[in-house]
N, C-alpha and C positions, 0 to 999 in steps of 0.2 A: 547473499542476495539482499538489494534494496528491494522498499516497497513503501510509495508514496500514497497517500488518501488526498484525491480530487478535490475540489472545495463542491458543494452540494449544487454550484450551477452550473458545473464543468456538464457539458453534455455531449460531445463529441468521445469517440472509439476510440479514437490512439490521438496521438500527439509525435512531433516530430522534431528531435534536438537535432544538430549537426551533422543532419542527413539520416539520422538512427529512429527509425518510426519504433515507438512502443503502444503494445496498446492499452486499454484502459479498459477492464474487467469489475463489474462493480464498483467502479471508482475509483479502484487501486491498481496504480500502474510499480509493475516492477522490473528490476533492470539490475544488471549484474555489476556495472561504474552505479556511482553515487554522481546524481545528476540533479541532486539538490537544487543543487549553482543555477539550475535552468529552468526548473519547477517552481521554485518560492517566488520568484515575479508575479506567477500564476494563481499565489495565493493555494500552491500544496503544501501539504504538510508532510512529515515523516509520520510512516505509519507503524504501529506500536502492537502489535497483537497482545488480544488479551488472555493471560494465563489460566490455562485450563483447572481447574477444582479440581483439587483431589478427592476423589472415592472414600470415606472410609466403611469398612463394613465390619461387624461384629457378628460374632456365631454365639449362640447359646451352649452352654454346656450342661 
C-alpha cells in the first residue's frame, strides 16, 4: 500500500485522479497503484511512518 502526506494547506477530503476518488484522512491519502505521478504536482509527498521503539524491560533478580 502507498501512503501520501497532503501538504499542511491541502484542505479538502479526497481528491480525484483518473476518475479514482481517494480520500484524504488526516492528511494522508492512501492508495494501492503508486499515484505519485499525480500528487507531486500537488506538492505531496511520500509518506514514511515512523518506526515504533522498542520496549526494553529488565527484571530484578
Amino acid at each position: 500500500m502507498f501512503k501520501y502526506l497532503a501538504p499542511t494547506s491541502y484542505k479538502a477530503e479526497s481528491i480525484t485522479i483518473s476518475g479514482v476518488s481517494y480520500e484524504v484522512k488526516s492528511g494522508i491519502v492512501s492508495s494501492n497503484e503508486d499515484i505519485y505521478f499525480a500528487l507531486q504536482p500537488l506538492q505531496f509527498s511520500r509518506y514514511v511512518e515512523e518506526p515504533k521503539k522498542a520496549v526494553t524491560v529488565t527484571t530484578a533478580k
